[in-house]
N, C-alpha and C positions, 0 to 999 in steps of 0.2 A: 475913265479907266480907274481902278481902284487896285491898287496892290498893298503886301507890306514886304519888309524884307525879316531873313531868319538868319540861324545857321544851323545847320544838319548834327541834332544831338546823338548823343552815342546810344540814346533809349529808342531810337527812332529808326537806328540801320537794323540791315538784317544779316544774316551769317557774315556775306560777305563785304560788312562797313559797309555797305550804299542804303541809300534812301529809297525802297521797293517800290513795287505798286499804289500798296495797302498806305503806304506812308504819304507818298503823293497825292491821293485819291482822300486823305486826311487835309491836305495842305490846301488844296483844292475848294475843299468842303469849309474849311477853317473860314479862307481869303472869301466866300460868296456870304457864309453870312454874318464876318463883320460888316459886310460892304451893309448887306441890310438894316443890322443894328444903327450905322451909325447914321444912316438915313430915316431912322424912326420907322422904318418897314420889317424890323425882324422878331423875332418869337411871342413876345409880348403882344407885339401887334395884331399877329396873325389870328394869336391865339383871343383877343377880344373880339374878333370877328369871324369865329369858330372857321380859321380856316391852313391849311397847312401845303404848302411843296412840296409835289413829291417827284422825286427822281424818278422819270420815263426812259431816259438810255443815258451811255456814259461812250465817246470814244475816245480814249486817251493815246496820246503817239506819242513814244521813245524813243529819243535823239541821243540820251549819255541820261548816266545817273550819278547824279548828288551823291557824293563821299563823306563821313565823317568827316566835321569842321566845315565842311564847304560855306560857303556864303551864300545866300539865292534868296534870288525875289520871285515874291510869287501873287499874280495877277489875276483878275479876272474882269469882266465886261458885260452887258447882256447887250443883245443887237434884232431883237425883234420878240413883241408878242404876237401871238397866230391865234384868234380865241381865246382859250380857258391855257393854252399853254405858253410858256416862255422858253430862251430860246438862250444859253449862256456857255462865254468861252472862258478856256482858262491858260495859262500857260505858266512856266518855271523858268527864268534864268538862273544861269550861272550868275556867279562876280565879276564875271570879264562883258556880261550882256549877250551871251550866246545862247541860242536857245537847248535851253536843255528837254523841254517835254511842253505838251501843245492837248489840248482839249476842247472838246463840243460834247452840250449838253443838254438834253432836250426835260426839262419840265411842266408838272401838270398843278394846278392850282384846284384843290378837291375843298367842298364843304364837307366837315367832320360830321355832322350833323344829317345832314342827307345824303352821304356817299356818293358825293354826284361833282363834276368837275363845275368850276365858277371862275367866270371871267374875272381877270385884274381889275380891282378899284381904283379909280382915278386918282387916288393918291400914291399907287404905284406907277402907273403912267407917267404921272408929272414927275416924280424925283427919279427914278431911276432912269440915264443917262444913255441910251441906244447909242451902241456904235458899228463902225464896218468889221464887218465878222473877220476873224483870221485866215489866214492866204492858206488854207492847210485844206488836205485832200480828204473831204468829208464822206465820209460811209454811210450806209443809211443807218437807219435805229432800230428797223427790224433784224433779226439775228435768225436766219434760215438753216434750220436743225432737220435735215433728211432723215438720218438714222440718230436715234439719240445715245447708241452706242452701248456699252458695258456700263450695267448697271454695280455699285459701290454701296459700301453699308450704309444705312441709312443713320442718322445724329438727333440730335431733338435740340430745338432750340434753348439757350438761357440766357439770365439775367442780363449776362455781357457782350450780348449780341443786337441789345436794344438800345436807341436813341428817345428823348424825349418824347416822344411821338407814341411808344408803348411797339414799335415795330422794329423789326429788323433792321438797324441803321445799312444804306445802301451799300457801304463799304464793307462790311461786313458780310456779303455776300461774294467779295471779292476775295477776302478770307479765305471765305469757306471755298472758291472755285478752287484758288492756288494750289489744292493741299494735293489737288490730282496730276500737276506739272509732271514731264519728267526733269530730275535733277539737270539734266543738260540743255535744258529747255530757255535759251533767251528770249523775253518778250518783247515787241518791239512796238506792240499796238493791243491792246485790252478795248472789248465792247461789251458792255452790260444792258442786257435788254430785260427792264424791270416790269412783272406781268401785274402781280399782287401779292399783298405785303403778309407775310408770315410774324409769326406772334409769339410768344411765351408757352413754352410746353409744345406749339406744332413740332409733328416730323419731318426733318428735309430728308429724300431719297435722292442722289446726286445718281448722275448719269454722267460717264465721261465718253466722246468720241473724238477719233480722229483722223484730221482731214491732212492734204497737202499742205506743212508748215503750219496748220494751226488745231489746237485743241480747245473741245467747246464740252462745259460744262453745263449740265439743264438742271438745275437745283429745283425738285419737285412737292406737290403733298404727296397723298398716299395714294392718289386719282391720277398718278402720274401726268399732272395740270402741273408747269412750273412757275413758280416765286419771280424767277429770272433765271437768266442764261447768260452766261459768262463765256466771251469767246477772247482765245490768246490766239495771237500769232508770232509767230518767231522773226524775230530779228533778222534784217538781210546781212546786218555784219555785226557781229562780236561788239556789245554796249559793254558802254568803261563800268 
């Protein structure tokens, strides 16, 4: 297990002083690739072996949310590869050790090169440390879209929505899903189901629908083909 601990800065809440989706889904993203840096397995590495992670789904589950100042440790693990994919959790406490938010994370290990998924090298194998997956109530990582709903103006990608990689960093599609919430909308569980990766200058066409307790956004091209699909569900009780 690999964690580090923080505290919840004021750059970091959102209207209402807590630490959002977007921010979690940051802290998340932060804790998986120190774990690799300091294993000699991250950016540097991937990149001399023209190879990169990419985010395949995200299911994140909301217990309480992080307050300005709060204290929290934030975790994460991998507990199995399957093929060319990997398989990683993540979780937030509070300072008292209660859990405050829990995650499963399904990744794809792609050559840049040939656009084609490639199994872990033995030297991910050996160091990265498998463990028993979190007791939490797993969804799948397909996101089943019947009707894609009312379509929304379409946006066009920039500069500030790209990671390293020259793509759409993942979280940032979580961004872009949020902005269709309604204001009274508590989240209590985020699924991101990532198809393919949108770039500098493409247009997203958002599609918003909704179901019993939850709203799903389909972030599309112009082929109405989506990037990914962002699905919220609301909270069974009122998150702090």
């Amino acid at each position: 297990m690999y964690f580090f601990d923080s505290r919840v800065r004021y750059s970091e809440t959102d209207e209402e002083g807590k630490l959002g989706i977007p921010g979690i889904v940051d802290y998340f993203q932060d804790v998986s690739t120190f774990q690799s840096e300091d294993l000699g397995l991250g950016v540097e590495y991937l990149k001399g072996l023209g190879l990169v992670w990419v985010m395949s789904a995200w299911q994140i589950v909301i217990h309480s949310y992080p307050r300005l100042g709060d204290r929290i440790r934030v975790g994460t693990f991998p507990y199995e590869f399957k093929g060319f994919m990997g398989l990683r959790n993540f979780f937030l406490d509070g300072e008292d050790g209660q859990r405050m938010a829990e995650a499963n994370s399904v990744w794809t290990l792609m050559n840049l090169e040939k656009g084609i998924p490639a199994r872990p090298t033995a030297e991910m194998i050996g160091r990265y440390v498998l463990e028993e997956r979190l007791p939490m109530d797993y969804a799948s990582r397909k996101i089943a879209v019947a009707d894609r709903g009312e379509a929304k103006e379409p946006f066009t990608v920039g500069m500030q929505h790209l990671d390293s990689n020259h793509h759409v960093n993942n979280g940032q599609y979580i961004h872009m899903a949020m902005e269709y919430l309604p204001e009274d909308f508590a989240v209590g569980q985020m699924r991101a189901e990532y198809k393919k990766s949108a770039l500098l200058h493409d247009t997203v066409h958002p599609f918003v629908g909704f179901g019993e307790g939850t709203v799903t956004v389909s972030l599309c091209d112009g082929r109405d083909s989506p990037y990914a699909v962002v699905e919220f569900a609301r909270a069974k009780k009122k998150q702090n």
